[in-house]
C-alpha positions as CSV (number, residue, x, y, z in Angstrom):
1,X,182.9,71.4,98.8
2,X,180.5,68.4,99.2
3,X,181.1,67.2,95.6
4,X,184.4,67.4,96.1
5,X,184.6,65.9,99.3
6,X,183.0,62.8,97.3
7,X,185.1,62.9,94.5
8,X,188.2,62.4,96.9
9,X,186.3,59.5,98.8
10,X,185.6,57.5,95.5
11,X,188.8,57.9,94.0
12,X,190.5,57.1,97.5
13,X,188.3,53.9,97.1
14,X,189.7,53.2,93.9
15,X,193.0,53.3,94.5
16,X,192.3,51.2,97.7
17,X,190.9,48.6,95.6
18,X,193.0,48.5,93.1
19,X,195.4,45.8,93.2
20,X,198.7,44.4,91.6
21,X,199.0,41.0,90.0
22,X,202.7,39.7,91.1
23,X,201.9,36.2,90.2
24,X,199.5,34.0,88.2
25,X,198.2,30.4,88.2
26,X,197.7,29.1,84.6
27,X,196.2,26.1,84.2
28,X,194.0,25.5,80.6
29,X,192.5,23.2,78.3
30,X,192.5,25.3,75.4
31,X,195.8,27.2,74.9
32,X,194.4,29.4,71.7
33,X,195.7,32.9,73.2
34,X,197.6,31.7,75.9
35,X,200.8,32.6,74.0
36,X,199.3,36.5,74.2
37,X,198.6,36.5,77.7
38,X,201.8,34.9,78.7
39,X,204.0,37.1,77.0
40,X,202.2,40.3,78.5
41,X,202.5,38.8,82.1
42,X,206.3,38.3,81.6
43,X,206.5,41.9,80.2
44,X,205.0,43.4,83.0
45,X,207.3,40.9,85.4
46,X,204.7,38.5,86.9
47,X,205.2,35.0,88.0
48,X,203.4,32.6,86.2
49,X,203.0,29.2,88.0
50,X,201.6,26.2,85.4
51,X,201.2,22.8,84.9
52,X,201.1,19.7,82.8
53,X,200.7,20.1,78.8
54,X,200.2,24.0,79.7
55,X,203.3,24.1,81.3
56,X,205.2,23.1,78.4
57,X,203.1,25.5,76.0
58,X,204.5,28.3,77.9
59,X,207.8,27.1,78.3
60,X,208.3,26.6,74.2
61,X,207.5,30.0,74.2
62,X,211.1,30.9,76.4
63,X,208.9,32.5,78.8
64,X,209.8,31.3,82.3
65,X,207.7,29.2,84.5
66,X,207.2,27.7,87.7
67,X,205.8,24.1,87.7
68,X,203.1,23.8,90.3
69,X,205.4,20.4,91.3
70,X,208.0,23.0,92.6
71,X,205.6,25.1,94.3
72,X,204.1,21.6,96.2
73,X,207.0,19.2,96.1
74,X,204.8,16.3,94.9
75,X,204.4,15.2,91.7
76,X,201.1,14.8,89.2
77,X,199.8,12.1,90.4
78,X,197.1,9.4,89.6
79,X,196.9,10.3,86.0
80,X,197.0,13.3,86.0
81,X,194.0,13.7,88.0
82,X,195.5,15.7,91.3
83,X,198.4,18.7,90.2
84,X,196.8,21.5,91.7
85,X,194.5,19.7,94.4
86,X,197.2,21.3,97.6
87,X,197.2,23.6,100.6
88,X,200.3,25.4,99.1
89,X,198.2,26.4,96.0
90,X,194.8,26.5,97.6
91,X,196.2,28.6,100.6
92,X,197.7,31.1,98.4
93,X,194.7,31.9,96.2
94,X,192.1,31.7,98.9
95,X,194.3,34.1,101.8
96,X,192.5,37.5,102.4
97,X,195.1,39.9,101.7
98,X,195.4,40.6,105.9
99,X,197.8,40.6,108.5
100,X,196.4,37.0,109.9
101,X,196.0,35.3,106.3
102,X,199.4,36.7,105.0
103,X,200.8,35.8,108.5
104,X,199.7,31.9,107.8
105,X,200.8,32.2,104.7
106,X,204.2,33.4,105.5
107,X,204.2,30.8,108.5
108,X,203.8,27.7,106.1
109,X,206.1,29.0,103.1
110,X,202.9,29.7,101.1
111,X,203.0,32.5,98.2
112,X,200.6,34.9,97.0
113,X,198.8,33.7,94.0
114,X,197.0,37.1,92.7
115,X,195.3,35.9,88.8
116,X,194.0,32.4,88.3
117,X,193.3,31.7,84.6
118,X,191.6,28.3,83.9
119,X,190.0,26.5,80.9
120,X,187.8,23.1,81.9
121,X,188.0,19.7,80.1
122,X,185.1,19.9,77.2
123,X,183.0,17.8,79.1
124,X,179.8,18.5,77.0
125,X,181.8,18.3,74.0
126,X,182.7,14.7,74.7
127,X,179.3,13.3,75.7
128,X,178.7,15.1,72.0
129,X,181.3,13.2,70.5
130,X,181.5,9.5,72.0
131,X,179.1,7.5,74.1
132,X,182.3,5.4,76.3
133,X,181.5,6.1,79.5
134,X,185.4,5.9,80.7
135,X,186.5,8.8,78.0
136,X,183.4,11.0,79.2
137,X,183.7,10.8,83.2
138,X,187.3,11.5,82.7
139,X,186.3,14.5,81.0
140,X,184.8,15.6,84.5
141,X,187.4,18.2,85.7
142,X,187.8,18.2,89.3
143,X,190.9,20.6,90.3
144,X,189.8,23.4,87.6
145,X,186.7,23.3,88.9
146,X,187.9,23.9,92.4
147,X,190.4,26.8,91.1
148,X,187.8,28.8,89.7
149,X,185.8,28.4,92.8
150,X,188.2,29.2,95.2
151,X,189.5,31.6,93.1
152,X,186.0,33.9,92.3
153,X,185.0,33.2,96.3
154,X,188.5,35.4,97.1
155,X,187.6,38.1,94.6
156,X,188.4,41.0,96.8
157,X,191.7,39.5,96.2
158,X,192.2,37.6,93.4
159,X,191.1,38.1,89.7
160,X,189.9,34.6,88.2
161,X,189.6,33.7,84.6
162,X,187.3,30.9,83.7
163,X,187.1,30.2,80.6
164,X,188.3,30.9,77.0
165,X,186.0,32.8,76.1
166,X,187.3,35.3,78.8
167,X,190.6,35.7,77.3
168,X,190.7,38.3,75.6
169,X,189.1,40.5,78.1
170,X,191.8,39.5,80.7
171,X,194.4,40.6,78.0
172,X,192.5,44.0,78.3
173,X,192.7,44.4,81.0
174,X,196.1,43.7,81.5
175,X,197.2,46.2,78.6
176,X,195.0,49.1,79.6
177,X,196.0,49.0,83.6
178,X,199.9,47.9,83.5
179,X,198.8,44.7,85.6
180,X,196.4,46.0,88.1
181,X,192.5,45.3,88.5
182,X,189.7,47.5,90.2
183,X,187.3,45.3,92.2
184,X,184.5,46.3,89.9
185,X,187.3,43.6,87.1
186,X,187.0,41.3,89.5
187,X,183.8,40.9,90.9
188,X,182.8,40.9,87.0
189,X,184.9,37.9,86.7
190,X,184.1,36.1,90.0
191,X,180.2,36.3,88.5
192,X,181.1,34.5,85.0
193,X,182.9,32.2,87.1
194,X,179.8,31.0,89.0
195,X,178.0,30.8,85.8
196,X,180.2,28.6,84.2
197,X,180.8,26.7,87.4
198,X,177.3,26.2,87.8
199,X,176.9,25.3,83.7
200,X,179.8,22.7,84.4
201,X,177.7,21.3,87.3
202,X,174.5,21.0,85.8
203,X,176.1,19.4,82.1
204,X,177.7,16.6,84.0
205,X,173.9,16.0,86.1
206,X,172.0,16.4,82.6
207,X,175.1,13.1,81.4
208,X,173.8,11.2,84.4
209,X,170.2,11.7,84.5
210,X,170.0,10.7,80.8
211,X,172.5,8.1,81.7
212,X,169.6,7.2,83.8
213,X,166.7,7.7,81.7
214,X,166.0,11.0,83.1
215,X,166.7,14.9,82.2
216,X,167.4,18.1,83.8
217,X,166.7,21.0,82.7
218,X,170.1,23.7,81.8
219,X,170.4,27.1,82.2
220,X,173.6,29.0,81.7
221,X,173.1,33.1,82.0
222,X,176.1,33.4,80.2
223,X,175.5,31.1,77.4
224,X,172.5,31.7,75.8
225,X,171.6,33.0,72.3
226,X,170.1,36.3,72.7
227,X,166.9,37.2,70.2
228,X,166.1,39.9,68.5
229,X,162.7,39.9,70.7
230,X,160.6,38.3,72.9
231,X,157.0,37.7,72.5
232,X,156.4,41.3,71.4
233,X,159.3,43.7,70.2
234,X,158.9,45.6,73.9
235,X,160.2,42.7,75.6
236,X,163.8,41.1,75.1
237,X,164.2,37.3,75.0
238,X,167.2,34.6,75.3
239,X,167.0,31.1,74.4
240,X,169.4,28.9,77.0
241,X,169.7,25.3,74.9
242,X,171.3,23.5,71.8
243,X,169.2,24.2,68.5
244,X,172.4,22.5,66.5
245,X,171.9,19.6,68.9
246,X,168.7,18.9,66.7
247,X,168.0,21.4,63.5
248,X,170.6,22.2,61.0
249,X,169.3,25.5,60.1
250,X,170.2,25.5,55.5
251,X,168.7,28.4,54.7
252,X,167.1,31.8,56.2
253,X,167.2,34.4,59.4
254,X,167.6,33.6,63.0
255,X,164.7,31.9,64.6
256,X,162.6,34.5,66.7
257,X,161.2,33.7,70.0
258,X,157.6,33.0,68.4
259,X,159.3,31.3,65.8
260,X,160.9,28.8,68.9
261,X,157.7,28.3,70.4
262,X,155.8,27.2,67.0
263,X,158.7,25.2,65.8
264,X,158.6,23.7,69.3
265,X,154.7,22.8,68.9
266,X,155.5,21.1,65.4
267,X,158.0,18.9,66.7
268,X,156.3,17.7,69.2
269,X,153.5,17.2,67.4
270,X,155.4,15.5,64.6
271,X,157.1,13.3,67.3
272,X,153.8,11.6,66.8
273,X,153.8,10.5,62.9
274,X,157.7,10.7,62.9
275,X,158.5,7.0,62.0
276,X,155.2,6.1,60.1
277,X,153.3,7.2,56.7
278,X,154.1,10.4,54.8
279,X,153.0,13.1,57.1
280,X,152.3,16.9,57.0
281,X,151.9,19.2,59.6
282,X,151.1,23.2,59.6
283,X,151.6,24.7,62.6
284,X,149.8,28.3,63.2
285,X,150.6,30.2,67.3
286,X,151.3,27.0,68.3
287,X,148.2,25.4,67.3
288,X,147.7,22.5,64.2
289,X,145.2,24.1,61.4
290,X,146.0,21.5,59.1
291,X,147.5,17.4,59.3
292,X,147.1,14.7,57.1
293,X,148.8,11.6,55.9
294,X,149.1,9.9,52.7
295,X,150.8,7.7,50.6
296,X,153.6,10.6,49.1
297,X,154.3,13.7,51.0
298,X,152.7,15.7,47.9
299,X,150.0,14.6,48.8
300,X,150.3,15.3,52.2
301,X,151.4,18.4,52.1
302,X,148.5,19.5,49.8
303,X,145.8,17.6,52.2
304,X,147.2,19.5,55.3
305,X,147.1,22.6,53.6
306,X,143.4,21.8,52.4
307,X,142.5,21.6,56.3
308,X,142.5,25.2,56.2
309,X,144.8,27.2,54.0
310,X,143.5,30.4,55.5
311,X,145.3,29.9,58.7
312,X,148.3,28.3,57.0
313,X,149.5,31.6,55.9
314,X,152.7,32.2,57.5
315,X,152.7,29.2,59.6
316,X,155.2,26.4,60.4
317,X,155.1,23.7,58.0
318,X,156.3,20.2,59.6
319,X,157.2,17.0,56.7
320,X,158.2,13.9,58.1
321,X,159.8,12.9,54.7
322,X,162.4,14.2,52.2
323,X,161.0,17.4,50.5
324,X,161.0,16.4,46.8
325,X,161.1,19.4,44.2
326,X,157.3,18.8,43.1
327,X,156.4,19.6,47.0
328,X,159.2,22.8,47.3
329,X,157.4,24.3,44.0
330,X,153.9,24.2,45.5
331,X,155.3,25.0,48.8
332,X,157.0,28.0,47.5
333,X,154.4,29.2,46.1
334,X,152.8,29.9,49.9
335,X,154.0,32.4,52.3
336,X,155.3,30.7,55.3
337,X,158.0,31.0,58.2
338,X,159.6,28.0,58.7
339,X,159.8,24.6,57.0
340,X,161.1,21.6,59.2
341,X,162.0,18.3,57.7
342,X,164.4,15.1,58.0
343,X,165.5,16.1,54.5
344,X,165.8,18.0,51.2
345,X,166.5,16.5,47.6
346,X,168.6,18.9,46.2
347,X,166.4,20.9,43.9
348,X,164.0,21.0,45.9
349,X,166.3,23.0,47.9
350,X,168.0,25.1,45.4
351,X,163.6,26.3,45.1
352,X,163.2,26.8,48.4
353,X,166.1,29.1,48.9
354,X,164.9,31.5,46.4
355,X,163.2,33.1,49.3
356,X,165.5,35.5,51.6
357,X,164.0,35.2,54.8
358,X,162.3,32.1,54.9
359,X,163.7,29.1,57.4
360,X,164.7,25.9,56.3
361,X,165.5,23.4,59.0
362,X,166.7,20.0,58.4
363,X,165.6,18.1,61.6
364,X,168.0,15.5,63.1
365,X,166.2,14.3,66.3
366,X,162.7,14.7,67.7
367,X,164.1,15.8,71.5
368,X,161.1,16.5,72.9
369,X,162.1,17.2,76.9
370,X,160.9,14.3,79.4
371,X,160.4,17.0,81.5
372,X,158.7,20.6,80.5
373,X,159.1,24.2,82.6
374,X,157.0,27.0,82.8
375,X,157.5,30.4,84.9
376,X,154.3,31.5,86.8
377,X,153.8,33.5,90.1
378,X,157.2,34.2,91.6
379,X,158.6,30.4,90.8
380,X,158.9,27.6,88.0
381,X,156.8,24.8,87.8
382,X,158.3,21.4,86.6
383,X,156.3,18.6,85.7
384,X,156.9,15.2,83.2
385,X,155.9,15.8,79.6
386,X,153.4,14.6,78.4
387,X,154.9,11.9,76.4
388,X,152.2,9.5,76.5
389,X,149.9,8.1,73.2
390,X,147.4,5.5,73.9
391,X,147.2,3.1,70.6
392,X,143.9,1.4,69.3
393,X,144.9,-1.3,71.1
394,X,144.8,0.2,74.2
395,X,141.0,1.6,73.8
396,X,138.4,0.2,75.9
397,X,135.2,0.0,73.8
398,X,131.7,1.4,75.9
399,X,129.3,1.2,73.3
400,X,127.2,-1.3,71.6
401,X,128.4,-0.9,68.4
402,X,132.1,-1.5,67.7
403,X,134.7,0.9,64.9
404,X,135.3,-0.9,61.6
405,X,139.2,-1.0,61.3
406,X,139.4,2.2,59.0
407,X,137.0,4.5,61.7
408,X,139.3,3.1,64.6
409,X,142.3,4.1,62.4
410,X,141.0,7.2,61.8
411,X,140.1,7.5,65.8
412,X,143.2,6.8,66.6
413,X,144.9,9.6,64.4
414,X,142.5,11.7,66.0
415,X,143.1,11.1,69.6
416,X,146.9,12.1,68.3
417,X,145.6,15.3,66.7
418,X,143.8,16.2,70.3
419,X,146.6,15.7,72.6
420,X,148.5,18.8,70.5
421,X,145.9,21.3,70.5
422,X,145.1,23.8,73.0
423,X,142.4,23.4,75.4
424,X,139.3,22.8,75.5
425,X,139.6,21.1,72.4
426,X,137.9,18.9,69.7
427,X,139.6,17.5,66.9
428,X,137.5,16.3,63.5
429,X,139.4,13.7,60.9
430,X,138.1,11.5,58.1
431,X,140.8,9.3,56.2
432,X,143.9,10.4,58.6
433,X,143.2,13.9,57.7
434,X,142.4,16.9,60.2
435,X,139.3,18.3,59.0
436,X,138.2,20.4,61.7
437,X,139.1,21.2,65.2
438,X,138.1,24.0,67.8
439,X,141.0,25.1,70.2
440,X,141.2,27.2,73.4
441,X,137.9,27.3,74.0
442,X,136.2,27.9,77.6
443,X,133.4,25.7,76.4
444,X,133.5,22.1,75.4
445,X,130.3,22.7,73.4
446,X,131.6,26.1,71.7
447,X,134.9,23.9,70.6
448,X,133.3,21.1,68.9
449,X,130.9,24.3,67.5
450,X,134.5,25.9,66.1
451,X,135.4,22.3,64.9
452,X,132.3,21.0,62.8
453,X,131.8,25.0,61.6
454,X,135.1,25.1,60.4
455,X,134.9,21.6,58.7
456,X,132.0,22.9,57.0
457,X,133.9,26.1,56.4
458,X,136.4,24.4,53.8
459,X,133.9,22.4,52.5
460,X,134.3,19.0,53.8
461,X,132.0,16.9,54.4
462,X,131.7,15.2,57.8
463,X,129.6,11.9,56.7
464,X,131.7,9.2,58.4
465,X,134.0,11.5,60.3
466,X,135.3,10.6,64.1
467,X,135.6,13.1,66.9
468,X,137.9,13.6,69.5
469,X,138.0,15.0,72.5
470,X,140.8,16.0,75.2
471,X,138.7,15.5,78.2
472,X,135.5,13.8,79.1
473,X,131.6,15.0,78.6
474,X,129.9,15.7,81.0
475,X,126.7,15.9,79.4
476,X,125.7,14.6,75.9
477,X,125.9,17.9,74.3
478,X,128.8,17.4,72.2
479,X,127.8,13.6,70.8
480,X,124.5,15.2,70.0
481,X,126.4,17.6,67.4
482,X,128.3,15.4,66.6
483,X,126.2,12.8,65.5
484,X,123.9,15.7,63.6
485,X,126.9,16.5,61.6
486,X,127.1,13.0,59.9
487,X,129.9,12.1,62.6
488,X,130.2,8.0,63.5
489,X,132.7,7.7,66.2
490,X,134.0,9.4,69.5
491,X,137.2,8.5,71.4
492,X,137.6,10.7,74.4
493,X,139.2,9.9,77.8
494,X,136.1,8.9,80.4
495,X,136.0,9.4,83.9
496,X,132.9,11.7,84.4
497,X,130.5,10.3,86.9
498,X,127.8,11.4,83.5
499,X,129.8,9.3,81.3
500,X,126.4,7.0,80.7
501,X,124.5,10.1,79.2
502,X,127.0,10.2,75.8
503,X,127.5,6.3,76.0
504,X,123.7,6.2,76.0
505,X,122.9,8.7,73.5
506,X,125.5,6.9,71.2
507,X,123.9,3.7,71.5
508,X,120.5,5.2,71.0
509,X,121.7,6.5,67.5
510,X,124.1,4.0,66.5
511,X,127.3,6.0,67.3
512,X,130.7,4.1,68.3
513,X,132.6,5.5,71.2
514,X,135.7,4.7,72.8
515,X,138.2,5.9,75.6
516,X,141.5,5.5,76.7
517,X,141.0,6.6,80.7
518,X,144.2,9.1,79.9
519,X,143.6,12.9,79.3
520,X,145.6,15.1,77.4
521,X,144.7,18.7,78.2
522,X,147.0,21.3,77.1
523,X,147.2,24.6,78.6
């Protein structure tokens, strides 16, 4: 009796919710299915209101409709840029269905309007395509914006549409229920609304802030590319951005979330050496195991991999040049994941693609985010990026004896290497290669340990080496290592109130140091 009881109170429900479109507002950018839709509201004897150019797409289809100039007795105006902006259309989509609203509505001549269907101006597909100001603000829709709004606020009432992409679903619906929605339709709708509203809203701030030199960051829940994975196959993952905005992917699977994070890491660090010398970096969870430049990207390639090809095994290789064929053989030779560069000569591609899986990106812009996002505790945290790189110039020598140009060259590369690895870090490089580095250690001492063990590890030798560190000493532990491993110079940051204990252990044994007074800790 009880479950019967409740069977008649949700299908009474139902029916209760359940309401009858008698009239629709069309107003769209992109009239790909439009014809459909329109010929199913006629069929099933609902008024379709329009306007403008989609106004005439209907009516060349001899479907009847009402021009929204009828409805309002004013024209378009200004352009173009107020049709729909009135009481008489803004009063009949945002009535509750009620003796008081349908009284007002009656009272001012005002008629129902039960489906809204709306398409924005490609505002984010303009800024894409054209950098004059006047064609992209008038890309900012202003009364679509305000439909869907008014529309998805009234959902109890009215079903809104807003978007393209939710075409098809609305022609679903309208075949499988004769015209009629359930309120779960609606609210459904009224929540992708929102989401593109508030994807609209945050495009058009992204245009201004980096109008402005600024950035915001963009999140659309109903845009993003969902992954196969997160971190671990237990955990699902979605990526909310624009990879085509700065990879064409040529060859290989779908990037995985891991595969994101490195390929993030390697442009960054890349971002670095993008514009100078043939550069090669190898990118392994998110750390560098191996960077070097030289005077052909051979060469760099084979010097990177030299820094340890152990830990290059299925990592993310980095070029800042054209991948000749000679590199794509010996490359192709080597299990990795991804390969990044600004370029490919042809047969050097037609090599690399004769592995399935592997990723080939062709980079078209070093993006790197003025400002960075992580999640932690029950918020975000937002902070600028680090985009800072001190150059040689800018080093403030503290020790008696002074880099030849080559060491402070070779200092400099290495104060580059440092900022991109995790910390506590040290970073070991003779003749703008990476020799040695220990990351993500708890102890500054047990990090340049790591560095100089694993320089030693693929047999180089560190006579005339430099160090770097990503934050100051606070004891001369580390230059003592240092300097018993054959190493000359240090550049490190400063700022300890024990800085004089390395500067005067460096002087005592004829060691260089610098700092730059900015640290680049990475966490």
């Amino acid at each position: 009796m009880h479950a019967l009881l409740e069977l008649t109170i949700i299908s009474t429900f139902h029916i209760m919710s359940r309401i009858k479109i008698k009239s629709a507002l069309i107003s769209v950018f992109h009239k790909d299915g439009i014809d459909a839709i329109a010929k199913k509201l006629h069929e099933l004897g609902i008024q379709i209101i329009s306007t403008g150019g989609t106004q005439r797409f209907i009516e060349n289809l001899d479907i009847p409709v009402t021009p929204v100039e009828e409805l309002t007795s004013y024209p378009s105006i200004l352009d173009g840029r107020v049709k729909t902006l009135h009481p008489k259309v803004f009063g009949g989509i945002l009535a509750r269905r009620e003796a008081d609203h349908l009284g007002q509505l009656e009272q001012y001549a005002i008629p129902e309007i039960d489906l809204v269907i709306v398409d924005l101006y490609p505002f984010e597909k303009t800024v894409a395509s054209t950098d004059d100001e006047a064609t992209i603000i008038e890309k900012i829709d202003i009364g679509g914006i305000s439909l869907i709004r008014a529309a998805a606020k009234n959902y109890k009432d009215v079903v809104i549409v807003p978007s393209v992409d939710e075409y098809d679903y609305l022609l679903q619906l309208l075949e499988e229920k004769a015209g009629s929605t359930d309120i779960e339709d609606r609210k459904r709708l009224a929540r992708k609304s929102f989401a593109v509203s508030s994807n609209y809203d945050v495009a058009i701030h992204n245009y201004f802030n980096r109008s402005l030199g600024e950035t915001a960051f963009k999140v659309s829940h109903d845009q993003g590319q969902v992954l196969r994975y997160g971190e671990n196959p237990h955990q699902s993952a979605t990526f909310y951005g624009d990879l085509e905005g700065m990879f064409q992917q040529l060859h290989g699977k779908a990037l995985s979330y891991n595969n994101l994070v490195d390929v993030d890491a390697g442009v960054s660090f890349m971002r670095e050496f993008a514009d100078g010398d043939p550069t090669f970096i190898v990118i392994k969870h998110t750390n560098a195991c191996g960077v070097a430049t030289r005077s052909n990207i051979f060469d760099a390639w084979k010097a990177a991999l030299a820094c340890d090809d152990i830990s290059a095994f299925g990592g993310i290789l980095v070029s800042n040049k054209t991948i000749d064929k000679q590199t794509a053989e010996d490359i192709n030779s080597r299990f990795y994941e991804i390969l990044i560069a600004p370029d490919f000569d042809d047969d050097a591609l037609e090599v690399l693609k004769s592995k399935k899986t592997r990723r080939i990106l062709k980079i078209g812009a070093y993006n790197v985010q003025p400002k960075s996002y992580r999640s932690l505790l029950n918020g975000v945290i937002e902070q600028d990026a680090d985009l800072q790189m001190e150059s040689a110039e800018q080093f403030n020598q503290v020790t008696k004896k002074a880099p030849d140009t080559a060491v402070l060259d070779d200092l400099e590369y290495a104060n580059k290497c440092v900022k991109h690895v995790k910390s506590n870090t040290i970073v070991l490089v003779k003749d703008k290669q990476m020799i040695g580095m220990g990351c993500g250690q708890t102890s500054r001492v047990d990090a340049c340990k790591q560095a100089i063990d694993k320089a030693k590890q693929f047999g180089f030798d560190l006579t005339g080496a430099v160090m770097a560190s990503d934050a100051f000493f606070p004891f001369p532990d580390c230059v003592e290592l240092a300097h018993n491993a054959g190493i000359v110079a240090v550049v490190q940051p400063g700022g300890s109130k024990n800085d004089q204990l390395s500067i005067d252990y460096c002087n005592e044994n004829e060691l260089a140091m610098v700092t730059t007074g900015v640290r680049h800790f990475r966490h």
